[in-house]
N, C-alpha and C positions, 0 to 999 in steps of 0.2 A: 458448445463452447462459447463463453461471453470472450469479446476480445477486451474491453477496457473502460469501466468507472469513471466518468468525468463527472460528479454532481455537485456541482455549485451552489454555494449558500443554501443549501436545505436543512433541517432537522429532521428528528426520529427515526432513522433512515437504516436500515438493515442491510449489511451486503455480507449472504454467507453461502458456502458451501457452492462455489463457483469455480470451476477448471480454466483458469486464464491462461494463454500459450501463444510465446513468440508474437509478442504484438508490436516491436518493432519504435516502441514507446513506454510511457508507464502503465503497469497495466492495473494499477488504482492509484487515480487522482482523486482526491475530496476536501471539498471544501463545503465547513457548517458545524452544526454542532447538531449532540444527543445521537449522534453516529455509533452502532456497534458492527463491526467491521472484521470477521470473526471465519476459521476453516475454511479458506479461501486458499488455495495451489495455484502459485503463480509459476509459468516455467518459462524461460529464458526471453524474461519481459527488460525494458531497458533498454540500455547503452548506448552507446557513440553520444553519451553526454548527458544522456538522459535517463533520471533513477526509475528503478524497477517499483515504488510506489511513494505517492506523495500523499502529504498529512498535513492539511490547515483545517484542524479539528477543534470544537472545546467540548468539556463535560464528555468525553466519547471512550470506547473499548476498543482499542484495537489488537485481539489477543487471536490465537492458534492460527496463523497463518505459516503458509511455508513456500518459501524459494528452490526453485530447483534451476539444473542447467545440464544440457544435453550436450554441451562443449561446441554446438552450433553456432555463430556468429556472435554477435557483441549482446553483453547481457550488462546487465548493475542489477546487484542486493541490492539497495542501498534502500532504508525508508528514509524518507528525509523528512523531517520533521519543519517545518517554516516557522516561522518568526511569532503568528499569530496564533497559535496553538499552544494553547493551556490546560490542565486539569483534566488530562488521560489517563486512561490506563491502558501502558504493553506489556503484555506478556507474553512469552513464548509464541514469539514471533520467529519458527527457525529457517538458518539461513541466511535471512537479511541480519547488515549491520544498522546499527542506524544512527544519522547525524544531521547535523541542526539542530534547533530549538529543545537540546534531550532534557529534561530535571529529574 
């Protein structure tokens, strides 16, 4: 089990096919560009304020991911896209909603 992606200003960067669970935070933060971000199972990541994954990405994929929830304590969908994030692509992301930064 990975608990949680925090990688800072990096490029080229793969994050896939990872069983995130109950991290009590987001359970992918990223921040960089050239990121694909791809069949990743996030479960009951989030809450009490804080989204279930964050996105200050450029040029990146962030597609086939999916949110689940065990109805276990505080969770958020939410992807949240930030301010500084440009020229993605999501796709079939299920589960999360997503907001901020969306075009």
């Amino acid at each position: 089990m990975v608990s949680t992606f925090l990688a800072e200003l990096m490029r080229d960067v793969t994050i896939r096919n990872n069983a995130i669970t109950r991290t009590g935070q987001s359970g992918i933060n990223v921040q960089g560009s050239n990121f694909t971000v791809t069949n990743n199972s996030l479960k009951d990541v989030g809450g009490g304020g804080t989204p279930g994954f964050v996105v200050e990405l450029a040029d990146s994929r962030i597609t086939d991911n999916t949110f689940s929830y065990t109805g276990r304590g505080p969770v958020d969908a939410q992807i949240v896209i930030q301010p500084a994030s440009q020229r993605n692509l999501y796709r079939n992301n299920r589960g999360f909603t997503m907001s901020g930064n969306v075009r």
